[in-house]
Residue, then its C-alpha position, 0 to 999 in steps of 0.5 A: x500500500x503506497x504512502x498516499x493510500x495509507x494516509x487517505x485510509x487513515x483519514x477516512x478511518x479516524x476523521x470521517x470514522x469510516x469502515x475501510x478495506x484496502x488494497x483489494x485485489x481483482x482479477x488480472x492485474x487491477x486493484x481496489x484502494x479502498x473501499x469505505x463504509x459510513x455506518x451513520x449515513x442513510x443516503x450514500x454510505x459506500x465510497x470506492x476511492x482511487x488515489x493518484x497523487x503526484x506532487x511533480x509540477x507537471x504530473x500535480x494534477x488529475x485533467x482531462x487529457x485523452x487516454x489512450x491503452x497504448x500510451x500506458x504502456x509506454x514508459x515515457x507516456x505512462x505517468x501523464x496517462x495516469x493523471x487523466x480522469x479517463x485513466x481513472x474511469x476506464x482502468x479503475x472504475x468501470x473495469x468488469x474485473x473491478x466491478x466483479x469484486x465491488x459487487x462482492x461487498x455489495x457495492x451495486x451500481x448507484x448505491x455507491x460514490x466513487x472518489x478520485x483522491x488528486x494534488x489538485x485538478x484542471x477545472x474541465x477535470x473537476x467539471x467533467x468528473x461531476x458529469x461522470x458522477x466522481x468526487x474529487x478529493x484535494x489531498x492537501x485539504x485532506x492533510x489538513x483535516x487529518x492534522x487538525x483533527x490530531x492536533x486536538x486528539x489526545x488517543x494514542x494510535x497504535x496505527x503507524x500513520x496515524x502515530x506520525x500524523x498525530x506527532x507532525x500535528x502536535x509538534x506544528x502546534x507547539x503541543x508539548 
């Protein structure tokens, strides 16, 4: 599970209060990032969340740039390919493979939000991403609800990321 993902469990585990699963594997080579639970809402209380963080100027945010399969494959085109919304809907949200397994949770078409977690997004991705019924998540802005939410928490973490986050915001603040 890379470092993003964790953070972004985390999050969902202790902010939002969440049920999670990570890391789910499916058939082929695809995989699920997370799935999360909320117990307390009535509505739309499933989230299947993709992370696709990049802090890399030009790679920083999720657009709506063509996709293309065989770009993918391509080293030197890859990383951009994985930073377009298509990317995201065609290879981790709509892949029968992916959905097999949703369905296994009981994640069923409609009875579930489905989250792209980005450093940031073009406007025509944030618009389209609606069109397409995706959230987009801004990791920083999830960084800070984490910290500010550690930072008045006293619990101790067992959980590592959890630990670390709480230590940075505590150490931020002044917390001794």
């Amino acid at each position: 599970m890379e470092t993003t993902e964790k953070i972004v469990e985390s999050y969902c585990r202790y902010v939002k209060g969440w049920f999670t699963i990570p890391n789910l594997k499916c058939q082929g080579q695809y995989e699920i990032d997370l799935l999360a639970v909320d117990t307390r809402n009535p509505e739309i209380s499933r989230y299947h969340i993709e992370c696709g963080v990049s802090i890399s100027g030009s790679y920083s945010k999720l657009t709506t740039k063509a996709f293309s399969t065989a770009d993918l494959k391509d080293r030197v085109k890859a990383a951009g390919q994985r930073r377009t919304l298509d990317y995201f809907i065609q290879r981790k949200f709509e892949v029968p493979e992916v959905l097999d397994e949703l369905r296994n949770y009981g994640y069923e078409n409609g009875n579930y939000s489905r989250v792209i977690v980005t450093w940031g997004a073009t406007d025509e991705a944030r618009i389209k991403a609606k069109a397409c019924g995706v959230e987009i998540w801004y990791f920083p802005d999830l960084l800070t609800e984490i910290a500010k939410f550690h930072s008045n928490n006293r619990q101790y973490f067992t959980d590592d990321t959890a630990r670390t986050i709480q230590l940075y915001a505590m150490a931020t603040k002044g917390s001794s």
